[in-house]
N, C-alpha and C positions, 0 to 999 in steps of 0.2 A: 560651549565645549564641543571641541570635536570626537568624531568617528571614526575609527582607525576599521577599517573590512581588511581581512587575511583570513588564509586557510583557518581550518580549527587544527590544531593539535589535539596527540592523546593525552596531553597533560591536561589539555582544557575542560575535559570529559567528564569530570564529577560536576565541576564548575556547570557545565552547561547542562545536566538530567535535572541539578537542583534548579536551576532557571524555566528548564522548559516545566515543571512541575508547578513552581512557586507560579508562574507566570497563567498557567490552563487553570492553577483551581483556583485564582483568584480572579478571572476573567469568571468562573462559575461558579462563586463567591462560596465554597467550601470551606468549611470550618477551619480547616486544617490542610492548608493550600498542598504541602506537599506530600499530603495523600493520593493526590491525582495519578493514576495511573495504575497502584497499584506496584504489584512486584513485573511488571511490563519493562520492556526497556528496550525506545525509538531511538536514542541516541546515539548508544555506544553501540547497539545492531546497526544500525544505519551508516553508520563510520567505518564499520568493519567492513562493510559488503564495497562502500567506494569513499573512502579516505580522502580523494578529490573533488566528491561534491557537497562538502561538508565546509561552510564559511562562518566565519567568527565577526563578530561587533564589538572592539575595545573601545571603553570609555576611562579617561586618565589614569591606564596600563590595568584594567581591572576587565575581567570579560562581562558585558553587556547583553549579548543576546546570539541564538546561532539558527543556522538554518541549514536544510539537508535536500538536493537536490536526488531526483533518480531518475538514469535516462535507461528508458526501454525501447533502442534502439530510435525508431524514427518518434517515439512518442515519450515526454516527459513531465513528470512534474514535481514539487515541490514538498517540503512539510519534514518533522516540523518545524515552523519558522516562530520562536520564543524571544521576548524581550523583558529584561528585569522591569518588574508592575514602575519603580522610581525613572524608570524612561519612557514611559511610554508616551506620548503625543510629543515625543521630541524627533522623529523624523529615524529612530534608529531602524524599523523595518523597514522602510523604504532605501536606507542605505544598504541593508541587508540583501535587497530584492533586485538591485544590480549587477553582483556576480550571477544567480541566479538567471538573467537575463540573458547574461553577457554568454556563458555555458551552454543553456541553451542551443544558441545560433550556432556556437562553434560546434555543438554536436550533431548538426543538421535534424533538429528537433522541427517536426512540419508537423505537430499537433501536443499544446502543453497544455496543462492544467490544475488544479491543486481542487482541496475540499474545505471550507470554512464553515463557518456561523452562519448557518440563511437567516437567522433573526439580528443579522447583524450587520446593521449599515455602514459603520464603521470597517469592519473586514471586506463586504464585499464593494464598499467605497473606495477602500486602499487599491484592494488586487484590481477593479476596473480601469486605473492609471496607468495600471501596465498592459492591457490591450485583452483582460479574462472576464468577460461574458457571465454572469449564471444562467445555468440551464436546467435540468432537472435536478429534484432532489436525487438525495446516494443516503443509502438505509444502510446500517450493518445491524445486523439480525444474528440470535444466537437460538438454540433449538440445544435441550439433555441429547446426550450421545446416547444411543441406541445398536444392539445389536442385532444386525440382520442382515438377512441374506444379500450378496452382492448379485449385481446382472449381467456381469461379464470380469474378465482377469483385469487384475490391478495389479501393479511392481511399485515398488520404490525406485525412484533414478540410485540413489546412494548404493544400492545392491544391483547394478546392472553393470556387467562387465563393459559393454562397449557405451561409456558414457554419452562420447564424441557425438556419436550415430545416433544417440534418445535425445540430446539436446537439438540436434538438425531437424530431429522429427518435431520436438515442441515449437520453433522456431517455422517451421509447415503450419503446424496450428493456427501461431497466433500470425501469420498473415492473413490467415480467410479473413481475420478480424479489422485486420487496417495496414493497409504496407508497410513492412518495414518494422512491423512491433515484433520486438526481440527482447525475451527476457532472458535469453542464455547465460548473459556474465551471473545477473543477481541468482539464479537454480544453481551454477556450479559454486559460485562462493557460499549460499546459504547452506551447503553441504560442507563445502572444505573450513568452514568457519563454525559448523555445528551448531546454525543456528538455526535449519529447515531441511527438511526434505521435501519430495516433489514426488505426487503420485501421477503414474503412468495409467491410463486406462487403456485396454486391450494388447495390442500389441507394443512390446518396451520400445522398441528401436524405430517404430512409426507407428505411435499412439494418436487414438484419436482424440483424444483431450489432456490436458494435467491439469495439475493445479500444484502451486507451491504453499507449501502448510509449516506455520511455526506450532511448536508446544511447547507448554510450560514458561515457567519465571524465566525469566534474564531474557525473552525474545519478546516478540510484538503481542504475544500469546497469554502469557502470564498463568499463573498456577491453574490447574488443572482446564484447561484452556486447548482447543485446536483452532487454530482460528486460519482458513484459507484467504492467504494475501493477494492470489491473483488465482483464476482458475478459467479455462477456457474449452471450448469442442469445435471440430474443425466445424464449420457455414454449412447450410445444403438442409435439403429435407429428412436428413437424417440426425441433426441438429440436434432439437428434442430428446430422443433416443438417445444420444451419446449423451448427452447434459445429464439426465437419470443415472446413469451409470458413473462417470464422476462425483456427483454429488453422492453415490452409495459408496465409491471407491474412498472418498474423501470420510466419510463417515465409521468405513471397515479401517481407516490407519489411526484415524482418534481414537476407535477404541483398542486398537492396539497397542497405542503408545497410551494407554490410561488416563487419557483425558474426560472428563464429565459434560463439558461441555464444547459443543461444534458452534464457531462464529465466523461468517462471510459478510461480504457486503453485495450489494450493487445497486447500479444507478436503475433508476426507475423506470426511463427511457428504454431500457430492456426488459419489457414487462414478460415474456415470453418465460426468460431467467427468474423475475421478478415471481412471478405468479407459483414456477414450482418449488421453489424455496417457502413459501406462504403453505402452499398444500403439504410440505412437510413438516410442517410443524415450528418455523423458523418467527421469534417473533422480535421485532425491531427493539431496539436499546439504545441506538445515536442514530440521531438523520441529522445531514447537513446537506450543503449545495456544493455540487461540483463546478466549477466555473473553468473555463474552454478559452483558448488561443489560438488561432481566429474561433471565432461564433460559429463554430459547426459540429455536426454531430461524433464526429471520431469514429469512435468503435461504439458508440451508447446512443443503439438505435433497436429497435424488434426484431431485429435480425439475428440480433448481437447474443449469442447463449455464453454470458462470460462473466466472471464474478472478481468485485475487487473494490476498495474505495477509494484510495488516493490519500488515506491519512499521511 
């Protein structure tokens, strides 16, 4: 039988939350496969923010499996990439991992990578055919929300008049971190699509760090959930310092928005990050491997004060 890859539609969208569900809890053989996730929802968030890096897998006019590309500027990657359990070792995610590839290049993507199973040879046997390396483990870690005092001003991007000027400033940020990494399209759509907003630390219109935070059911967050998707502070010996301050800012809008609990990730290779998410109280709940296109370090080095995991 063949494999038919095309965009995903929104029609495809129930079709493929039940696939990516059916597909993760029976890979981690859960009683009740499509419990997985929870009231969370990667699919149709993931389609909203970019409709074009979302591909589809039909098998004899029926949808098979889908997969969701994100590019952050010069840096990209993958997930999640779901195949119904009756295909699997038929070759559909590898046909799935084509457009994937193909997008990439066209987006002048000079550092991709996705996050998998490290206990799992098969996943990280697949994605090594396509040129993705493992390198360190990537922890996401949850820690009770807590009220306390913050160490400097925080804003909402959502509530700041000159949006334009806060996203140039975040886009300042996340270069110290690796040329060219731009999360601007994903901060303004998570807003205009009301699926995140994005704290500003210090000053709104040239902060020195954000981070962009989903909550609650229907986002990546899930009930009573703050969960930061990407968070970063601009390089330099001032580093540190800013990191503390984000990580309070991020903490004072969880409990704002009534979330019970605060969830980040990050890769291990940023032990600096690493270490003060641990002294806070932060304690792991998935670790997987991030795996790298070329074999080099990106932005996930000691240097690096920046949180996120690539799910």
């Amino acid at each position: 039988m063949s494999t038919v890859i095309r965009p995903l539609r929104e029609t495809d969208l129930a079709d493929a939350d039940r696939i990516f569900r059916v597909a993760f809890g029976t890979f981690l053989g859960m009683p009740d496969p499509m419990r997985f996730g929870g009231d969370t929802d990667y699919v149709r968030t993931r389609f909203r923010l970019d409709p074009a890096g979302a591909f589809a897998a039909e098998r004899d006019g029926a949808l098979g499996g889908s997969v969701f590309t994100v590019l952050w500027g010069s840096v990209g990657f993958f997930g999640p990439l779901s195949v119904r359990p009756e295909l699997w070792n038929q070759r559909v995610a590898q046909a799935l991992l084509e457009p994937v590839m193909a997008r990439f290049a066209a987006g002048g993507v000079t550092h991709a990578g996705l996050f998998t199973f490290a206990q799992s040879p098969k996943h990280v046997g697949l994605y090594g055919k396509y040129g993705f390396a493992p390198r360190f483990l990537t922890v996401v870690a949850a820690k009770p929300v807590a009220t306390r005092a913050t160490t400097g001003a925080w804003h909402r991007l959502s509530a700041v008049a000159d949006r334009t000027r806060a996203l140039a400033g975040c886009r300042t940020v996340s270069a110290t971190l690796y040329p060219g990494l731009d999360l601007g399209a994903e901060l303004d759509a998570s807003i205009t699509h009301g699926i995140g907003d994005v704290v500003l630390v210090d000053d709104a219109h040239a902060p020195t760090g954000f981070a962009l935070c989903h909550v609650g059911a229907g986002t990546e967050a899930g009930s009573g959930t703050c969960y930061v998707k990407f968070g970063a502070v601009t390089g330099g010996a001032e580093a540190p310092r800013y990191f503390e301050r984000l990580l309070d800012a991020c903490e004072a809008y969880a409990a704002e928005a009534g979330a019970q609990t605060l969830v980040a990730g990050v890769n291990l290779a940023r032990d600096g990050a690493a270490a003060a998410l641990r002294a806070r109280g932060f304690r792991t709940v998935i670790q997987g491997v991030a795996m790298h296109r070329p074999n080099v370090p990106g932005y996930s080095h000691p240097d690096a004060w920046a949180l996120d995991d690539w799910r």
